[in-house]
N, C-alpha and C positions, 0 to 999 in steps of 0.2 A: 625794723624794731631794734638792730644792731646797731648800739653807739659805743663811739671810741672811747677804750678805758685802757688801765694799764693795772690789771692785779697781779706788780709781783709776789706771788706767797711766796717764792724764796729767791726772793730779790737781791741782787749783789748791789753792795753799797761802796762807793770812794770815799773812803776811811781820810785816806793822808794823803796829803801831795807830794807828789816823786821828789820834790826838789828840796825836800825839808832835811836839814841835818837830822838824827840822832840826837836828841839831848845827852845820850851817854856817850856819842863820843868825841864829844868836848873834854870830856873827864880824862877820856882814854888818851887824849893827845896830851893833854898837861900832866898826866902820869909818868907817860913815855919819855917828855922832855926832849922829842923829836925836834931838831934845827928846822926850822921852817921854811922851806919850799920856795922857790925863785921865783918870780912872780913870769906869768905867759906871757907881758908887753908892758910896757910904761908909753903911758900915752901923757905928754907935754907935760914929763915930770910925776904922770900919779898911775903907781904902779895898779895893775889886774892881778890879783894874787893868784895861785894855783886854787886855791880851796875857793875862790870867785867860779874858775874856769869850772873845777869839779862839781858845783851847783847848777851852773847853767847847764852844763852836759847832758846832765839825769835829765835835768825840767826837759833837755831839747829833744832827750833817746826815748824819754816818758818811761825812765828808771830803770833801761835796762844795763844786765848787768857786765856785758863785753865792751873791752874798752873801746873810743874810736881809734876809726886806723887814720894814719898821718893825714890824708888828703884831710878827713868828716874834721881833725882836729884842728889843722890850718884854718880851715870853711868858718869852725866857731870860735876862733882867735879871733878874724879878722869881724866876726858880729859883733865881739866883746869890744873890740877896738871902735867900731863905729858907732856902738851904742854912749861909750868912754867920751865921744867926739862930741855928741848930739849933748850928751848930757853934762859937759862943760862948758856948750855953749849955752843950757838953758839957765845954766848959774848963774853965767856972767849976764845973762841978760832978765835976771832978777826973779826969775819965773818961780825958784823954791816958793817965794812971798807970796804968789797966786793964791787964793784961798780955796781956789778949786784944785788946783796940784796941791797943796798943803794937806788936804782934805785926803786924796789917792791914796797921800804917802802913807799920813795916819792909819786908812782901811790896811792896805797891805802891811803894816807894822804890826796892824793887830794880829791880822788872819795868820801870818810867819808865825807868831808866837802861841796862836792858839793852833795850830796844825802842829807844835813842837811839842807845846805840854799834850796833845792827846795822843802823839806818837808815845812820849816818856808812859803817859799811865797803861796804856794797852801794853806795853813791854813787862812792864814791874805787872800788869794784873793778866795776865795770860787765860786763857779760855781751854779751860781741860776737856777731855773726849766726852766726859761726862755732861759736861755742861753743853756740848753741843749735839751730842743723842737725845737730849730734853729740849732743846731748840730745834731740832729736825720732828720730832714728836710733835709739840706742838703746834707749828708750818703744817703736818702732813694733819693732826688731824681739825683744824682751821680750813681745809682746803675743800671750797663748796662741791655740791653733788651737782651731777650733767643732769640735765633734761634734754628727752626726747616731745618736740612737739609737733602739731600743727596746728593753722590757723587758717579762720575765713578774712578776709580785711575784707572790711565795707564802708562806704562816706556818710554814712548815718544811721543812727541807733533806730531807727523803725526799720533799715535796710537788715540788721544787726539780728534784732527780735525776729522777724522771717525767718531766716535762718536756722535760726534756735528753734522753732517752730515746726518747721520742717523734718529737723532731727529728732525730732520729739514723736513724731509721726513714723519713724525711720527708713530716711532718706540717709543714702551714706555719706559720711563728712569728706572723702577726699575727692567725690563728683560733685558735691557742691561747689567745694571748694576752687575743680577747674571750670568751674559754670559760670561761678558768681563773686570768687573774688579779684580784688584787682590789685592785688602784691604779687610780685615775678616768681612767688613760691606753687603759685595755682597749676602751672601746667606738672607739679610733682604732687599735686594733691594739697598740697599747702604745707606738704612739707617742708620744716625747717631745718632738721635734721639734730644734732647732738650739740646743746652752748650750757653755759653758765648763769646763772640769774643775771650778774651782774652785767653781764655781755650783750643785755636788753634795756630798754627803757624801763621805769617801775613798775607804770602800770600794770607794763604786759608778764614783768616779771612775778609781782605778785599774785598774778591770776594763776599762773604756772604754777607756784610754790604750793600755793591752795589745795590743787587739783588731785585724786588720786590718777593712779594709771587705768585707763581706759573713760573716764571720765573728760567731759567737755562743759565749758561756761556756762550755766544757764543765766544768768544776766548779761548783755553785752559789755564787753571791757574798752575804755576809750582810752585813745593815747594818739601823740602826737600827729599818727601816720593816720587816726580813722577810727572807725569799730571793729572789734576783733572776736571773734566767737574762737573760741583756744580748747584744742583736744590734747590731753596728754597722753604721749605713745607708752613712755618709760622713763626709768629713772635707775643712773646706777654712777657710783664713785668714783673718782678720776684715776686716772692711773696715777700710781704715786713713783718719782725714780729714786734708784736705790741711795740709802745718807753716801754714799762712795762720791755718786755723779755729781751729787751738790754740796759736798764738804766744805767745801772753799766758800760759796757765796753764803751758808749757812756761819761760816763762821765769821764771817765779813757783816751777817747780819746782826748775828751773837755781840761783835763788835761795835756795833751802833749805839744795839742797846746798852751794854756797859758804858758807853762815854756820854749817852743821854741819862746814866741813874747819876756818873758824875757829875756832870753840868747841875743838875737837879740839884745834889744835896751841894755845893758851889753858890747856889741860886738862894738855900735856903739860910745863908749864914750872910747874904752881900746885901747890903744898903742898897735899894734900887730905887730911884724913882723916878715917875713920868710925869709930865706935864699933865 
């Protein structure tokens, strides 16, 4: 009955790529009026600037913050050099004109600049402690209730109604269940143990959601895997960890949603249209 899903309720999201300047400090350099920086290599005339090298770095360390030591920075000179080689020869041999390189360069022109403006707004619109104990509030109380169950699986709904029949009469559900069903839960009784609705097929999970505790199916429930006669054990709330453990990805999630209300009200002022 277990199909592969992925609910993060407090999911961590990649906001920004490592490799993306600051829009603000672009500002901070031309403030400063700082002499600019010697460039790591001139390859056949066309210099790799340091602020080249310091981009590629972050993308290559994936933004950490210690610098490299001489050998890691010779290692990514000499990629910058070879990459410099490759892509003066794709010049000359007309390749910018490709319409499918043409095409690349435009995507990545855009995504650099839309990864820059959503760096600049989440800096100027920062997310107070406030605003992320109401986003940890709302993740914890969004966050579905466990069920305790068991079940008979059987290849057909007259196999299905026996069953139910039986129990009716009271036969107990976890000796039928190593009698007669044919799911690998039978020799625990048919136990399944403690999941999530979601962590099931529908069918079966709706039969669950139904049920109170100590109650079981009386119609057969049918799903992918068969017939399912479904006993509910229990039912009690997940453990929730403390807003400490997940501060980070809560705010990283906080973060989403502010740059999707952006986009939105961006969406609501832009001339768009489609074919």
């Amino acid at each position: 009955m277990h199909k592969s899903v992925l609910i993060p309720v407090l999911a961590t999201v990649a906001l920004l790529a490592a490799c993306t300047r600051p829009a603000s400090d672009a500002g901070k350099v031309a403030a400063d009026a700082k002499p600019a920086a010697k460039p790591v290599a001139t390859v056949n005339g066309e210099d790799i600037s340091a602020e080249v090298f310091d981009v590629f770095s972050k993308a290559v360390s994936g933004g950490a913050a210690e610098a490299p030591t001489d050998e890691q920075r010779a290692q990514m000179v000499d990629q910058l050099i070879n990459m410099t080689l490759a892509a003066q020869a794709a010049e000359k041999e007309g390749l910018a004109k490709d319409a499918a390189v043409q095409a690349r360069l435009d995507l990545l022109h855009t995504q650099i600049l839309a990864e820059a403006a959503s760096e600049k707004y989440i800096k100027s619109h920062p997310i107070s402690d406030s605003e992320l104990r109401a986003e940890y509030d709302t993740q914890v109380a969004a966050m579905p209730k466990e069920y305790k169950a068991r079940h008979i699986l059987v290849d057909n709904k007259e196999s299905a109604e026996a069953v139910i029949s039986k129990l009716q009469t009271g036969s107990d559900f976890s000796k039928l269940a190593t009698a007669e069903s044919k799911d690998s839960s039978a020799k625990n009784g048919g136990d399944l143990g403690w999941f999530s609705p979601q962590s099931m097929v529908k069918p079966f999970a709706d039969a669950v959601v139904a049920l109170q505790k100590g109650e079981y199916t009386k119609e057969p429930v049918q799903s992918e895997f068969g017939w399912h006669v479904i006993m509910l054990d229990d039912v009690r709330s997940p453990e929730v960890p403390e807003f400490d453990q997940v501060k980070q990805q809560v705010e990283m999630l906080s973060q989403r949603k502010k740059l999707q209300a952006y986009i939105d009200e961006l969406r609501k002022t832009a001339k768009i249209q489609k074919p």
